[in-house]
N, C-alpha and C positions, 0 to 999 in steps of 0.2 A: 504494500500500500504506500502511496509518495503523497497523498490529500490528508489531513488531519482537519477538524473543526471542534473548537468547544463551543458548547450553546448553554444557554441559559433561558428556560421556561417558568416562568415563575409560578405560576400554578402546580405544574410538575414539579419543583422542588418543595412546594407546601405540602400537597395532597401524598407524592408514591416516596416518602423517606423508607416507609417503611415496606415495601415491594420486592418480591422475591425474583432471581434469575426467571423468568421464560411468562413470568406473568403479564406479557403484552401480544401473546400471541392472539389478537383479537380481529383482527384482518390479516387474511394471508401474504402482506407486503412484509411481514415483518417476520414470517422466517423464512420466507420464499427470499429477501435482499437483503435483510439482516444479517439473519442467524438469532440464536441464543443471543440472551443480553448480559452480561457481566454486572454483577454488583458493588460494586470499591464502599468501604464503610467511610463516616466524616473524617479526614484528615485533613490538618491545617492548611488552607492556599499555601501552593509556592513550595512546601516543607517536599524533604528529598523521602521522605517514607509515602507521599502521597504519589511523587513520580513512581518511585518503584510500583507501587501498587497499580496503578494504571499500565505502566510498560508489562507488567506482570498479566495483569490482565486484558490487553490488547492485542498476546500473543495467538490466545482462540478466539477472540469477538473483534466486530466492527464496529458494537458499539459498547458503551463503558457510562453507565448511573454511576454518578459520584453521590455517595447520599446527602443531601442537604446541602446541594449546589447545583448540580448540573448533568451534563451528559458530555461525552467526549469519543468524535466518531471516525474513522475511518473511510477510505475506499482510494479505487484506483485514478480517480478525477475529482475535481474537484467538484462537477455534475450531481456526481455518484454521493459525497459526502452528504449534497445538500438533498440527495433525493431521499437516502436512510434515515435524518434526523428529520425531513417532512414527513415521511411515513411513519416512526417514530410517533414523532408531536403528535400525527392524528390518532394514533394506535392509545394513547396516551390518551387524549381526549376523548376519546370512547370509553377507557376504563373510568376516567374521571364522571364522566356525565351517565354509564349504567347502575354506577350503584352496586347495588344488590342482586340486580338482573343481569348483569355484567355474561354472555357467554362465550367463554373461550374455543376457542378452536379447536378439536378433540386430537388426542394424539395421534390417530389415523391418517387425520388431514395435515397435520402437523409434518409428519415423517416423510408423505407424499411431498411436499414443497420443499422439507430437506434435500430429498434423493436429486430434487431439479438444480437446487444450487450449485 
C-alpha cells in the first residue's frame, strides 16, 4: 500500500469507542474493499506505543479504529483510500442510526465477498 489517510468522524469517535473487530460488516462494501477492521485501544497522539500499534496493526487491515479518535486507512491510491473510509463512514452510519435493529451480514455472505477480495 503507498496511500495512507487518517480521518476523523466525530460521531464515530463518540458513539463505536466501544466496537469490536468485524462489527461493521453491514453493507457488503466493507469486507468485499475493506477487509476485517483492526481495533488499536486509546493511546496518547503522536506517542511511539501508539505508532507501533497501528504499524502492528496495519500489517493485516486496510483499515485501523483508533479508539477514541479516529480511523487510519490504507490502499493502493489514493482513490482507493478515500473510497474505504466513505464506505467505512456509511457502514458506520448504518450501525449508528439501526440501533437495536442493526442486521449484520451473516457469515455466509460474509466469507462469499472474502473469497472475491
Amino acid at each position: 500500500m503507498s496511500h495512507i489517510a487518517e480521518n476523523h468522524i466525530e460521531e464515530f469517535t463518540a458513539a463505536c469507542r466501544d466496537r469490536d473487530q468485524g462489527k461493521f460488516f453491514v453493507i457488503p462494501e466493507v469486507p468485499y474493499y475493506i477487509g476485517s477492521i483492526a481495533v488499536v485501544p486509546y493511546l496518547n497522539p503522536g506517542s511511539s506505543d501508539l505508532a507501533r500499534e497501528v504499524i502492528t496493526a496495519m500489517k493485516g487491515h486496510d483499515l485501523v479504529v483508533l479508539k477514541n479518535h479516529g480511523q487510519v486507512t490504507v490502499g493502493k491510491t489514493f482513490a482507493d483510500v478515500i473510497q474505504k473510509a466513505s464506505f467505512f463512514e456509511l457502514a458506520y452510519e448504518i450501525v449508528l442510526h439501526a440501533g437495536d435493529q442493526i442486521q449484520f451480514l451473516s457469515d455466509d455472505v460474509v466469507a462469499c465477498l472474502r473469497q472475491r477480495y
